[in-house]
C-alpha positions as a printed NumPy array, in Angstrom:
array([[  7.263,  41.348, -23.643],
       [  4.491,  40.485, -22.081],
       [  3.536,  37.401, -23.748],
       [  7.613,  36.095, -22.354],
       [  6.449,  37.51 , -18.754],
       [  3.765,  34.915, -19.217],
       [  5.005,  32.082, -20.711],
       [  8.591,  32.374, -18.101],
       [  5.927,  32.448, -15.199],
       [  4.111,  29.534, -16.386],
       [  7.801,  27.396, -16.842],
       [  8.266,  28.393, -13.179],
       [  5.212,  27.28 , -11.734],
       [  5.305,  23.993, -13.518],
       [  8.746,  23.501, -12.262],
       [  7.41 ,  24.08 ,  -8.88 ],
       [  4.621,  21.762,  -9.158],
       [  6.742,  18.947, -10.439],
       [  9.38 ,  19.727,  -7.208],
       [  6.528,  19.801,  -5.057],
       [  5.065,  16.475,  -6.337],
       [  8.707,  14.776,  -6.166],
       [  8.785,  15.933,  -2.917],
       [  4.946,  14.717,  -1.768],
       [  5.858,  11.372,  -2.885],
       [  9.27 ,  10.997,  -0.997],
       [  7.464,  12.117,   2.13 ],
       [  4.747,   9.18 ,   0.981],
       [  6.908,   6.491,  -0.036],
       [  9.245,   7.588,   3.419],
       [  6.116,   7.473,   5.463],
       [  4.941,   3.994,   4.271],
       [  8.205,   2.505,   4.654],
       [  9.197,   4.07 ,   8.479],
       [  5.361,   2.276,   8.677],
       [  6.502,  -1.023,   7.524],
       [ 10.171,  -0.84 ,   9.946],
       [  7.717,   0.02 ,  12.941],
       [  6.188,  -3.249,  12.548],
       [  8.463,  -5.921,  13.819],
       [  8.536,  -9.17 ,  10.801],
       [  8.92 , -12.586,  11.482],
       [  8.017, -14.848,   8.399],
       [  5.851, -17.786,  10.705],
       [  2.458, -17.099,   8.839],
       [  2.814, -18.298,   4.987],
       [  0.381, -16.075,   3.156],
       [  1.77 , -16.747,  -0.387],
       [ -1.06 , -17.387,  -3.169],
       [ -3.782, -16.371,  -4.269],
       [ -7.215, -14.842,  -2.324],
       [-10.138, -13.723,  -2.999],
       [-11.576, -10.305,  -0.974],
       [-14.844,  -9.697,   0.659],
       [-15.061,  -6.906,  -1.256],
       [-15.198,  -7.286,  -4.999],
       [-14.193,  -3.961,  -5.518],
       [-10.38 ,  -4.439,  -4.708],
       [-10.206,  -7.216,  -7.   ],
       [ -8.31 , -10.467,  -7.072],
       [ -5.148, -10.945,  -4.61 ],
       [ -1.939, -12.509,  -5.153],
       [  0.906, -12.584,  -2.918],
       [  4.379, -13.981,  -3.094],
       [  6.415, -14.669,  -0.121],
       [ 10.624, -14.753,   0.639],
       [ 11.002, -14.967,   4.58 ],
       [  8.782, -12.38 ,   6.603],
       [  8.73 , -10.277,   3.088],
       [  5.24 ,  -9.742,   1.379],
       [  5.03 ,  -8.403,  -2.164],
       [  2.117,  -9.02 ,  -4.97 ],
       [ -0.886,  -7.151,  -5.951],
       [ -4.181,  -6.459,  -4.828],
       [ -6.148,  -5.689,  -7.855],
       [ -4.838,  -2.556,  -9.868],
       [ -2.644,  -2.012,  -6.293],
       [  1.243,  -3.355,  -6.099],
       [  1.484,  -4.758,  -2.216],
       [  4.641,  -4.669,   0.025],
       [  4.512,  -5.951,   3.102],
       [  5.605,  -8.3  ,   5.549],
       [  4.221, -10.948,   8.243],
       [  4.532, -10.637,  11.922],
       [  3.17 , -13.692,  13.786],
       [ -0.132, -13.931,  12.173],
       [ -0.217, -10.45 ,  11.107],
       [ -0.272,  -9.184,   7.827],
       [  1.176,  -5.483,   7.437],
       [  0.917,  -4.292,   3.522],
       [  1.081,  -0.91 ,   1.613],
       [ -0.897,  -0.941,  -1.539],
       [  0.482,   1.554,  -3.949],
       [ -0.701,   2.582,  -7.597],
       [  2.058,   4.575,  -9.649],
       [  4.434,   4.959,  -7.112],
       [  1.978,   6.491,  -4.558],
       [  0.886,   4.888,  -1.807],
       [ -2.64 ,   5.17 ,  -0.968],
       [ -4.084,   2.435,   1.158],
       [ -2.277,   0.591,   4.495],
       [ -3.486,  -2.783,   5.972],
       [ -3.514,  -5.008,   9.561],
       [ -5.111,  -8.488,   8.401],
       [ -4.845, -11.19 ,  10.489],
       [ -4.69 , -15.247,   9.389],
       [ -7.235, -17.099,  10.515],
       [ -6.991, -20.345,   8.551],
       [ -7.902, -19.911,   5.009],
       [ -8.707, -15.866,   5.563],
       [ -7.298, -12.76 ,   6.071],
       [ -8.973, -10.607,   8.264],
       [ -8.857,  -6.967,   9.414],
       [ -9.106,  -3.353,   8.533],
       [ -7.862,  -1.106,   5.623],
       [ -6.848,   2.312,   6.366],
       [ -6.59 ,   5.41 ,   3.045],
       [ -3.762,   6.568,   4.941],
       [ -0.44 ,   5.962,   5.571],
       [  0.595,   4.873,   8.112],
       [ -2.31 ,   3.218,   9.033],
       [ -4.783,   4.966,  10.711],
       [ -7.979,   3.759,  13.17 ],
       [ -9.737,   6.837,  12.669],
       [-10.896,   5.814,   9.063],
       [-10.223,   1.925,   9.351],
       [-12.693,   0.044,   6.729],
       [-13.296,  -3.628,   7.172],
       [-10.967,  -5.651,   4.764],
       [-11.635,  -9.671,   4.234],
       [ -9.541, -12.114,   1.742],
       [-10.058, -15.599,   1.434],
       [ -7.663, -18.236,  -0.226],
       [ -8.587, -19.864,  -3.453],
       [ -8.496, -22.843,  -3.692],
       [ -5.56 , -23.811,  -6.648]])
């Protein structure tokens, strides 16, 4: 009897877990797009290709473009996104989480501008975050 007790409480809890998780990543994947929608897009800047960071730990970047709409990857990270003038607004996401949010602005051949872990983006932890395009 005992051993049931057990094993039913442990079916529950993992049943919880995996409703709490769904739910944890429908508030992330809600809070990074309500980010994205707070950001007015206009596709003027062209920011398709591939860049280089700064940083050698995020790895190679490569973005496609259609209109204002910015999707690729960043290293292991998928990228959506979209411009706004010259402003770059992305979400970088691993496994359907979304960990990292980013402001970069074109300045010729770079991107330029901060990194935040949260989302939506937050000043409070901003890191610097630099790409530059490669040359094809």
């Amino acid at each position: 009897m005992t051993k049931f007790i057990g094993m039913t409480l442990l079916v529950f809890s993992l049943g919880l877990t995996a409703c709490n998780t769904q739910e944890r990543y429908a508030r992330n994947n809600a809070a990074s797009r309500a980010w994205l929608a707070a950001n007015p897009a206009s596709g003027h800047t062209r920011v398709a290709g591939n860049w280089q960071p700064d940083d050698e730990g995020w790895g190679t970047a490569s973005f496609q473009q259609s209109g204002s709409r910015v999707t690729g990857t960043i290293g292991l990270y998928t990228v959506e996104g979209h411009v706004s003038g010259d402003d770059l607004y992305l979400v970088m996401s691993e496994g359907g989480w979304a960990y990292y949010s980013a402001v970069l602005k074109k300045r010729g051949h770079a991107l330029d501008g901060f990194y935040s872990a949260h989302v939506p983006f937050n000043t409070k932890d901003q890191e610097t975050l630099g790409l530059v395009r490669v040359k094809n």
